[in-house]
C-alpha positions in Angstrom: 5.6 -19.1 -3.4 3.1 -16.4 -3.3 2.5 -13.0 -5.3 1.3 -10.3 -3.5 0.1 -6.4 -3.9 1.6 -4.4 -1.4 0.0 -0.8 -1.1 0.3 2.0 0.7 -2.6 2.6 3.6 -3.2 7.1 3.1 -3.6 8.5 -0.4 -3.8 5.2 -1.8 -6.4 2.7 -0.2 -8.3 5.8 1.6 -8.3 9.9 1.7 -5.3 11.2 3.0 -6.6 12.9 6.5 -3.3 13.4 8.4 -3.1 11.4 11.6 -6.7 10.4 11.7 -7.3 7.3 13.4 -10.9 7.9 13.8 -13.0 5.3 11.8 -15.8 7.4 10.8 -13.6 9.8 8.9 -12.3 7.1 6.6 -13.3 6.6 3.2 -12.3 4.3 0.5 -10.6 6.1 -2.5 -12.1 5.9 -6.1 -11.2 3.1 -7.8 -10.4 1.1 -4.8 -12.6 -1.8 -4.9 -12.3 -2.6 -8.4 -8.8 -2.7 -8.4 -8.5 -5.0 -5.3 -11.1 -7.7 -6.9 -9.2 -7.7 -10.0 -6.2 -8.1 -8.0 -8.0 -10.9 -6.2 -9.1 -12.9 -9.2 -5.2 -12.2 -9.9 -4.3 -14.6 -7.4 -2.4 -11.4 -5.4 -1.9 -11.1 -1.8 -3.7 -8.0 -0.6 -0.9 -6.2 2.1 -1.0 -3.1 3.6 2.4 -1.4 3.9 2.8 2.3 5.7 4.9 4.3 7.7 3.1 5.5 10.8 5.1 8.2 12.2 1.9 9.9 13.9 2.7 7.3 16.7 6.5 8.1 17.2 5.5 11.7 17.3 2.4 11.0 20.0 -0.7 11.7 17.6 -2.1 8.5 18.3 -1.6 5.5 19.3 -1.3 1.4 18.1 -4.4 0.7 19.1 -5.8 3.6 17.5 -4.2 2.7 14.4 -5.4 -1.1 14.2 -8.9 0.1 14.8 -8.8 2.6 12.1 -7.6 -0.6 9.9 -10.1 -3.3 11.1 -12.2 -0.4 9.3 -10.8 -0.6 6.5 -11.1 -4.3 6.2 -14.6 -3.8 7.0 -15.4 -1.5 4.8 -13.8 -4.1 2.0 -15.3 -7.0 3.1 -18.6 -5.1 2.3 -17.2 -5.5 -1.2 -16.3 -9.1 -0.8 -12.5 -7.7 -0.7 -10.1 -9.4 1.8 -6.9 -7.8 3.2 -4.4 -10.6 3.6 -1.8 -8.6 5.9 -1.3 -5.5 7.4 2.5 -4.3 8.3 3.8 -0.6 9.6 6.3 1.0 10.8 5.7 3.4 14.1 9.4 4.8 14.3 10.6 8.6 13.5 14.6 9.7 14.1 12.8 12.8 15.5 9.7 11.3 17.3 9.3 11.7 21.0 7.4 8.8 22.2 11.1 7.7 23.5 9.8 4.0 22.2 9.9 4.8 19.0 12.1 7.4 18.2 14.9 5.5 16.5 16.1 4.9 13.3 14.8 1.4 11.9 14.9 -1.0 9.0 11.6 -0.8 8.5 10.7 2.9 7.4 9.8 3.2 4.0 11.9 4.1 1.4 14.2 1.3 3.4 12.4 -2.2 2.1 12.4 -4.1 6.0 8.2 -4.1 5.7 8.6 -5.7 2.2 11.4 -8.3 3.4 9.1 -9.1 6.4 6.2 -9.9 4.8 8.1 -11.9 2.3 9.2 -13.9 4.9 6.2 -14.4 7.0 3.7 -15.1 4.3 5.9 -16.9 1.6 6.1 -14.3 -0.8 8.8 -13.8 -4.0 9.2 -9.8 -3.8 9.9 -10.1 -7.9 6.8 -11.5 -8.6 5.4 -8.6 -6.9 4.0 -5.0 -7.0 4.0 -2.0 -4.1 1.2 0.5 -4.7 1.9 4.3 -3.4 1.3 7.7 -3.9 5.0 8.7 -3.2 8.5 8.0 -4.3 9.4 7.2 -1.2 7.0 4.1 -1.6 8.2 3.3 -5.2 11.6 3.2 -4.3 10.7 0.9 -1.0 9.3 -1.6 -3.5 12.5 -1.3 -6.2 14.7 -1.7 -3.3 12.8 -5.3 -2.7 13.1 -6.1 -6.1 9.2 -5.5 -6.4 7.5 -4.3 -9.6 5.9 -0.8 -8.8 3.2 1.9 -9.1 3.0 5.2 -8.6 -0.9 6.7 -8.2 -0.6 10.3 -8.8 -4.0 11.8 -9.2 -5.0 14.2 -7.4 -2.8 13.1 -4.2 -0.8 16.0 -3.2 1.7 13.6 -0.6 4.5 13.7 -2.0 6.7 15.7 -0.7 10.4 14.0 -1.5 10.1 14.5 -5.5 13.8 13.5 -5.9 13.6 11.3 -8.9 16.7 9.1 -9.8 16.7 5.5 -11.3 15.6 3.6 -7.6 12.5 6.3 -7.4 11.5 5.5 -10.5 7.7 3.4 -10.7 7.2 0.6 -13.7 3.5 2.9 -14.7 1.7 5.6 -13.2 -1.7 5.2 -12.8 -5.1 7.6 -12.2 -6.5 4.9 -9.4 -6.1 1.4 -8.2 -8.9 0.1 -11.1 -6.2 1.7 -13.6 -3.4 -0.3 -12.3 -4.9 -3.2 -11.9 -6.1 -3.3 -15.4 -2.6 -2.6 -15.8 -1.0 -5.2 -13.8 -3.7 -7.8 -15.3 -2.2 -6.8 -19.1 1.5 -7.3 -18.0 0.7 -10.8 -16.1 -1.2 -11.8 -19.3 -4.3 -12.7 -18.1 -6.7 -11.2 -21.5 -9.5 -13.1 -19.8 -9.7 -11.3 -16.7 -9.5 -7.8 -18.6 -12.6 -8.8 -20.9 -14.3 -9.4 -18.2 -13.4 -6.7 -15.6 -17.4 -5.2 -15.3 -18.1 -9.1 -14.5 -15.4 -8.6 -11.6 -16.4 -5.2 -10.4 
């Protein structure tokens, strides 16, 4: 089975611009690409995971939001990075796009993105990590049995600081480069960390 990284698109992967869809505003966070090519060397799936309640609520729409993301993978490839999968969620209780205003399995903190992409790409969730600037992400990825991260610098998204055992990350880390080094120390690969400014 595979191992993957599953991380959270806003505040994480790029800067948090609420509802932006538009390509040329988005701008990969510090940290970003070193992370993802240790993670890479890793052997780690790359999957995006996020809520997308802008769509429920009529901000933008699917289309919108894949372009945005095709930018993103763009941008990485630059880097010789490669997304492997890219899952969201486009419901909101409170939405009114009558489509998607429902309550779903999928919405993060519930783990449905995480048990799909297990499923669909061969993945064993404890083998795992999820990646987010939220609680609500770390306890998506506890929920799924995933290892987590919480990436706390300088974020300002999270809004739900209710911490109990579930909401509680494995490490809290300045940037992705940071938990990857991380991550790399836990799986016990010495060799990749000595050689990091190789990789990056």
């Amino acid at each position: 089975m595979n191992k993957a990284i599953f991380i959270e698109k806003d505040g994480v992967l790029i800067r948090n611009i609420p509802n932006n869809v538009d390509p040329k505003l988005i701008t990969l966070n510090e940290g970003v690409v070193e992370g993802l090519k240790i993670f890479q060397e890793l052997g780690y799936f790359l999957m995006i995971i996020t809520n997308q309640s802008g769509i429920a609520f009529g901000h933008f729409k699917s289309h919108g939001l894949k372009k945005a993301v095709k930018r993103i993978e763009d941008l990485l490839k630059y880097q010789g990075v490669y997304i492997d999968g890219f899952l969201y969620c486009p419901h909101h209780p409170e939405g009114i796009v009558e489509k998607y205003s429902m309550e779903c399995e999928c919405r993060k903190p519930k783990p449905g993105l995480l048990y799909r992409a297990a499923k669909n790409f061969n993945i064993n969730l404890s083998n795992s990590w999820m990646v987010g600037d939220g609680l609500n992400d770390i306890e998506t990825g506890n929920k799924a049995g995933c290892k987590t991260i919480l990436i706390n610098k300088d974020n300002g998204n999270e809004t739900e600081w209710l911490l109990n055992d579930i909401r509680k990350p494995t490490y809290i880390a300045s940037d992705m480069k940071e938990a990857a080094t991380y991550i790399a120390n836990e799986d016990g690969e010495k060799k990749i960390l000595k050689t990091v400014d190789e990789l990056i």
